[in-house]
N, C-alpha and C positions, 0 to 999 in steps of 0.2 A: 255673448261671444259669437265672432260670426266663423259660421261653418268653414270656409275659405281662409281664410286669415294665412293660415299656416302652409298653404300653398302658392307656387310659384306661376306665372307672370302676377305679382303683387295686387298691382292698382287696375291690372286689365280685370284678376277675378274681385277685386272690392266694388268694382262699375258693375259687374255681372251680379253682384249678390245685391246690390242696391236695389239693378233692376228687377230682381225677379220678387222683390221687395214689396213693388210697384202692379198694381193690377194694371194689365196691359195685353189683354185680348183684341182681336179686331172689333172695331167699331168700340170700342173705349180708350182711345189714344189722348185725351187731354192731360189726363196727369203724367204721363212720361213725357208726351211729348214737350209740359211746362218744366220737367223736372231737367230737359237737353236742353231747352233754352236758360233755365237760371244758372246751369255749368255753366256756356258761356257768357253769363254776364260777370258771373263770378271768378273767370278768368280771364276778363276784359277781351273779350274777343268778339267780331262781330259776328252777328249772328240774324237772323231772317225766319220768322216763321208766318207760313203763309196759311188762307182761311180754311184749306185742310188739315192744317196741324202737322202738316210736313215742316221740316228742319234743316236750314243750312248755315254750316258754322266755316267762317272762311280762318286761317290763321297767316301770316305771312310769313314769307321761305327765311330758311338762318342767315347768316352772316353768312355770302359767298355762294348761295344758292340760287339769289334771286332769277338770274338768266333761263336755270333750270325749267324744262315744262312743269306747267301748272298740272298738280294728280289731285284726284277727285277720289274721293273714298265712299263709298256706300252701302248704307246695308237699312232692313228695314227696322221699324220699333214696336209691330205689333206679335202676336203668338199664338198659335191653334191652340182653343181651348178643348181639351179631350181630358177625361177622369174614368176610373174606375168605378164600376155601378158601386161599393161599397164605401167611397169617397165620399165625404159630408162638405168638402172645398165647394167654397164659393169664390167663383174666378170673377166678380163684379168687385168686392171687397177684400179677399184673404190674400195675400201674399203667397209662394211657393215656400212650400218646406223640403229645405236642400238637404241632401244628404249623398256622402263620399263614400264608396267602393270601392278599394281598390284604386285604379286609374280614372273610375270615371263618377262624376258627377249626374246624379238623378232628383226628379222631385217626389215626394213622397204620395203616391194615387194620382198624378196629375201629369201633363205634359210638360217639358223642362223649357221650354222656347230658349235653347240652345238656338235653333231656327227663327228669328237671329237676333236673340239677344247680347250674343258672343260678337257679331259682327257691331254692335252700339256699344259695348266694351270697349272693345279695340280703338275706336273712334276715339273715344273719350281717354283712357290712357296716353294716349299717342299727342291728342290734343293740350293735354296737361303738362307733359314734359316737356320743359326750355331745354334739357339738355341736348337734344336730343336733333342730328343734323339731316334738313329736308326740303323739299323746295314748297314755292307755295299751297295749300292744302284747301282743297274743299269738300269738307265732312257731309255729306246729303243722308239724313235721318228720314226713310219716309214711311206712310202709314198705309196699313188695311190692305200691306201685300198679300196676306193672305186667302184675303177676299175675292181678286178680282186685278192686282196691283194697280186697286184705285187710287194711290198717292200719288205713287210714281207717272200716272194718266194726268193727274190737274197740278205736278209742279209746273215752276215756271223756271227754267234756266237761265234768260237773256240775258243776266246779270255773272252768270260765270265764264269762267276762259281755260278751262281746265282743257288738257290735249288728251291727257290718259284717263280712263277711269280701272279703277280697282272695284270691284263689285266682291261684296263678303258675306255672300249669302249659299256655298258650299257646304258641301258636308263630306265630303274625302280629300283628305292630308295630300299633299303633294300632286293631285289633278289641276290641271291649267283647265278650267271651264271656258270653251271658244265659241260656243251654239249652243241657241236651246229654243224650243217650240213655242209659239205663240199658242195662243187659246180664247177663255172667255166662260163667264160662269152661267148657265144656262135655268131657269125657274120655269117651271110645268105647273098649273095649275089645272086639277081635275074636281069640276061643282059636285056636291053630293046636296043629297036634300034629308038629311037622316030624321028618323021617326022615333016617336018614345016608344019605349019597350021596360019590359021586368024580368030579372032574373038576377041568376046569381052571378057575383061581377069577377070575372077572371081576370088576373093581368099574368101574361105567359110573354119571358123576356129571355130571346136564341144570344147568346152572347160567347165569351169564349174564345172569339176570332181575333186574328194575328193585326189585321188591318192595312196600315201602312200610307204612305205618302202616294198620292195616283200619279205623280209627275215619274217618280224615282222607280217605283215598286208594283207599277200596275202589271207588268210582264210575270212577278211572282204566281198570279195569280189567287192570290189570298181572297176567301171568302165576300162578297157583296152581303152584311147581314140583311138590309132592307129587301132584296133581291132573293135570297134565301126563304125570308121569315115570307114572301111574297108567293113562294113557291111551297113552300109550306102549306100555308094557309088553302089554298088553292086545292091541293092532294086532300086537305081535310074538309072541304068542300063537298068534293067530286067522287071519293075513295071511302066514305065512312059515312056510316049511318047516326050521325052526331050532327043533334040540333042547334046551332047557337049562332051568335050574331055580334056583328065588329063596329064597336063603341068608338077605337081610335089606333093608332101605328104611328110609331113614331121611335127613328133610329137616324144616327149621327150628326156627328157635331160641326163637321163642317165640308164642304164641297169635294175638297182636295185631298180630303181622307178616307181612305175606306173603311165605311162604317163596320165596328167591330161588332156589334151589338144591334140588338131593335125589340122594341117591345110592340105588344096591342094588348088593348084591353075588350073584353067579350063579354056576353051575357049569353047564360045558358041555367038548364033545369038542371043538368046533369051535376052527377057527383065530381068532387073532382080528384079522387082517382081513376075515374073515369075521364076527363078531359086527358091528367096528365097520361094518360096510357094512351090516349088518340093520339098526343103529340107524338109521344114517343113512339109511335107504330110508321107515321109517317114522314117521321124527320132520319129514322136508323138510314135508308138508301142514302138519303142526302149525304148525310155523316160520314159515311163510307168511301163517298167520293171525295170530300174532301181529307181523308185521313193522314195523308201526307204532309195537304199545303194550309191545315187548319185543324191539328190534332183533338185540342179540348175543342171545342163547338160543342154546347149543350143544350140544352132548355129546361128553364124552373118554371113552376105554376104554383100561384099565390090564390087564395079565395080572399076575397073580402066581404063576405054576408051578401045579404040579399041589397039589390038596388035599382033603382029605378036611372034611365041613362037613353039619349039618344043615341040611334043606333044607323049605320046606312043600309039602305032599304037593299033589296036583292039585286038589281037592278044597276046600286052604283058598287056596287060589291063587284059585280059581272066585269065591270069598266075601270076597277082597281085591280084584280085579278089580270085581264086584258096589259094593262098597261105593266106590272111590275114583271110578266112573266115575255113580255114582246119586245119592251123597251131595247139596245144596243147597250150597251155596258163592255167594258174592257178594252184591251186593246184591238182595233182595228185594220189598223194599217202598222207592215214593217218598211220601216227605209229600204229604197232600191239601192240606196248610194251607201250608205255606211251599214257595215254589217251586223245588226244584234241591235241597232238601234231600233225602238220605239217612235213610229213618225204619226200615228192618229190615236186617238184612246178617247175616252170617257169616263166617267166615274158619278154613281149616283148615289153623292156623298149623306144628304140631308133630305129623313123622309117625315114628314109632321101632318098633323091633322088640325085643321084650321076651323073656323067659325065658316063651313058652307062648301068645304073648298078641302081637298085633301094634295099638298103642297111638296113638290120634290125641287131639288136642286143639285147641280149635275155640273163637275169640270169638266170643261171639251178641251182636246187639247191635239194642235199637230204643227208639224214641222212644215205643210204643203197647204197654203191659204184656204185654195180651191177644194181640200177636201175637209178642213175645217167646218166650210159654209156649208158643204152637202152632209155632212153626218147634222146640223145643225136641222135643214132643212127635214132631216127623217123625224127627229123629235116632234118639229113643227106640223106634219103632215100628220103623226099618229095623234097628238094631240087635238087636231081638226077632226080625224074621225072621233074619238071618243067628247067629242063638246067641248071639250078645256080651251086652252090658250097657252101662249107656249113665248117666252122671251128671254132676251141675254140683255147682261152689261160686261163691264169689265175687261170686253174687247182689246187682246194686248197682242201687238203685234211680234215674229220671231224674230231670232236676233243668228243673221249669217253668219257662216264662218270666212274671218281674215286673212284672204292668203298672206299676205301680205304684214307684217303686224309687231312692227319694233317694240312695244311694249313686253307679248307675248316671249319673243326672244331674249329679254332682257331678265324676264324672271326668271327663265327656263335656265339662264346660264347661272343666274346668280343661285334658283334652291338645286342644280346640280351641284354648284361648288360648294355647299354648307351642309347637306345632307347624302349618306349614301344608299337611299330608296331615290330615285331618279325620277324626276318629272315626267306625267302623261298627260297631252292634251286629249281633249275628250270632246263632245256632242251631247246633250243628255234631254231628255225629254219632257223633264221639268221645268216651267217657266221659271226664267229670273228675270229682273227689273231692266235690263240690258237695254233692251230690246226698244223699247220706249225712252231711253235717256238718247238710244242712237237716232230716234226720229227727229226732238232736236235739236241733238248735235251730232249731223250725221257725219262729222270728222274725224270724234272720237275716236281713239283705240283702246280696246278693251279688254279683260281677261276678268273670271271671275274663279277666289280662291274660299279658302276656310279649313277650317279645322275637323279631326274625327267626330262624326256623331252617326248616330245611328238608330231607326224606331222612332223617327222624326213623326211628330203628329199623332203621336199615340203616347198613352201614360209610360209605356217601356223605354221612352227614350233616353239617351246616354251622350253625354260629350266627355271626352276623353279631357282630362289634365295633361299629361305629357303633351300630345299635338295641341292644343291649343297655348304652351307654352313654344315649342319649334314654332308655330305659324305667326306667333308674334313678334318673337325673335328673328324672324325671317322678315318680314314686314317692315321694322325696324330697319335691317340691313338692305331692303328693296331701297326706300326712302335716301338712304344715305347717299343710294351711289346710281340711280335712275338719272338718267340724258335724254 
């Protein structure tokens, strides 16, 4: 029996439950992305998939449409993978285990890739119904937005004519999305040369924290665990008279999230009610600061017997200490022009310990080119003093706002006459796919909408049933009556 069944928009949630079905993390997109092209074959519609595994399903307008602009709909197909340390899920093979609340829909330990698996629903519902009056339709399913919005960077458009694009990769009911920041995801590599060593093997895991999406949420200012556990480590260094040595550190799962969690594993003689009383001597200040915007924050310590483990020498300890406690993180820059906007940030989502080499990765993000390239520039600069090496991909340029913008207008009038919460256009500092579709097609007009969700990128996340039933229903009625 599927979970959804007995809830309403029907076939938008039987496409959502299919997908979450579907292992479909970034950098695993073959099997959805085969699973979007055999819908449309099996709906005889044309369809395009190119050697990214990106997806374009064109359908042609109803009877009496045809004149109509051509609307482009899009959203992506892959999903931050994020789980609860006590989660036994494996996002390579397991599917999401859904379960309903109330109004909202969650996964059970894991991320819900409501972000945007709801927007490859909609697609697909919308694409399936003959009844259903529209003009011509170009579906663009793309891959490994999460990463980098490396899909949406190598499609190829030449081949579409679309005038509007609908982008469906929101997360607030009734916001007209009009701007949003370019960025680019940033890797620091710092060489270590570690030595073997004996003692007894600790693995000590700071977790607890709220996290959150860095596009939407970095302003909350929610816990950096990596950044934390970095500073930690550091006071237990410098502040106690406690012998021990760092095996490995390794916290979060992906760039754009902030790591809620972070573990290292250590060797040491000591007892380990003795370790866990160092932690906890020097993590209570830290704690205390964060008490508002990251209540539970704790720290466990595990022994696992005696063991023998390469360790980093003092030396690259010095130069990891250096870098997690120097590094830029957060918001940096506020917009001059719109108020409460978020215009520069960072976020040092993914900290891992590699074969020679201890490995960070970082979303840059802003709304102002030239200060993208200089916060860019400080990572590269600090990582020249410390010996590393320091590089980006994923390069996505920002997406202006329209003064000007008949599309915008058209929705604005139509979800003011159908609902009475009233449309807000917005700015937001979160990358969408936009931005890159307008490079080119720079004649496009654009708006980017979606449904409630919320705790996007973390196992807490939630998409509302009701709004994602209006926002379909609305969609629906966009389609009908769009010029």
């Amino acid at each position: 029996m599927r979970v959804l069944e007995q809830y309403e928009p029907q076939r938008v949630l039987f496409y959502f439950e299919e997908i979450c079905s579907i292992p479909h993390g970034s950098g695993n997109m073959k099997q959805i992305s085969q699973y979007v092209v055999d819908f449309a074959k099996e709906h005889g519609l044309e369809v395009r998939q190119d050697e990214s595994l990106n997806v374009i399903i064109k359908k042609p307008a109803s009877a009496g449409y045809e004149n109509r602009p051509v609307v482009m709909l899009q959203g992506h197909m892959d999903m931050v993978e994020a789980k609860e340390n006590w989660s036994d899920h494996d996002f390579a093979t397991d599917g999401l285990r859904l379960h309903v609340e109330g109004d909202e829909i969650f996964a059970q330990g894991t991320t819900l890739g409501g972000d945007d698996g709801i927007a490859v629903a909609y697609m697909l519902a919308i694409l399936e119904d003959d009844t259903l009056a529209h003009p011509a339709l170009e579906c663009v399913f793309t891959v490994d937005e999460e990463v980098g919005l490396l899909g949406a960077a190598d499609i190829d458009l030449t081949d579409c004519r679309a005038s509007y694009l609908i982008n469906l990769d929101s997360e607030d009911e009734g916001v007209f999305l009009s701007s949003c920041a370019g960025g680019m995801r940033v890797d620091l590599k710092l060489p270590i040369h570690p030595v073997a060593s004996e003692g007894y093997l600790y693995e000590v895991t700071l977790s607890g924290l709220l996290g959150g999406h860095s596009g939407t949420e970095i302003q909350k200012e929610h816990g950096n665990a990596n950044l934390i556990m970095g500073r930690i480590l550091k006071d237990l260094q410098w502040n106690l008279d406690l012998e021990w040595e760092l095996v490995s550190i390794e916290g979060g799962n992906a760039d754009n999230a902030i790591p809620r969690s972070c573990t290292v594993q250590l060797l040491s003689e000591a007892e380990e009610a003795v370790i866990h009383a160092a932690f906890q001597a020097v993590s209570q200040m830290i704690f205390a600061e964060y008490r508002v915007a990251d209540p539970d924050m704790h720290i466990t310590v595990r022994e696992h017997g005696r063991a023998t483990a390469k360790v980093l020498t003092p030396a690259d300890l010095s130069k990891l200490f250096f870098l997690l406690t120097q590094c830029p993180n957060g918001v940096q820059n506020m917009s001059q022009s719109i108020e409460g906007l978020v215009e520069t940030s960072l976020n040092l989502g993914i900290l891992s310990t590699e074969e020679g080499a201890i490995q960070a990765a970082f979303s840059l993000r802003s709304s102002v080119e030239s200060r993208k390239f200089a916060l860019y520039d400080r990572l590269e600069f600090l990582m020249e003093y410390l010996g590393g090496s320091c590089s980006y991909y994923g390069d996505y340029p920002g997406w202006d706002y329209k003064v000007d913008s008949k599309l915008r207008d058209q929705m604005i009038t139509v979800w003011n006459g159908m609902f009475e919460h009233q449309a807000e256009i917005q700015a937001i500092h979160a990358g969408v796919e936009c931005g890159l579709f307008l490079y080119q097609m720079p004649e496009l007009d654009m708006v980017s909408i979606g449904p409630d969700m919320k705790d996007i990128h973390t196992p807490a996340e939630r998409l509302s049933l009701s709004s994602t039933e209006r926002v379909y229903r609305y969609l629906v009625e966009l389609l009908q009556v769009i010029e």
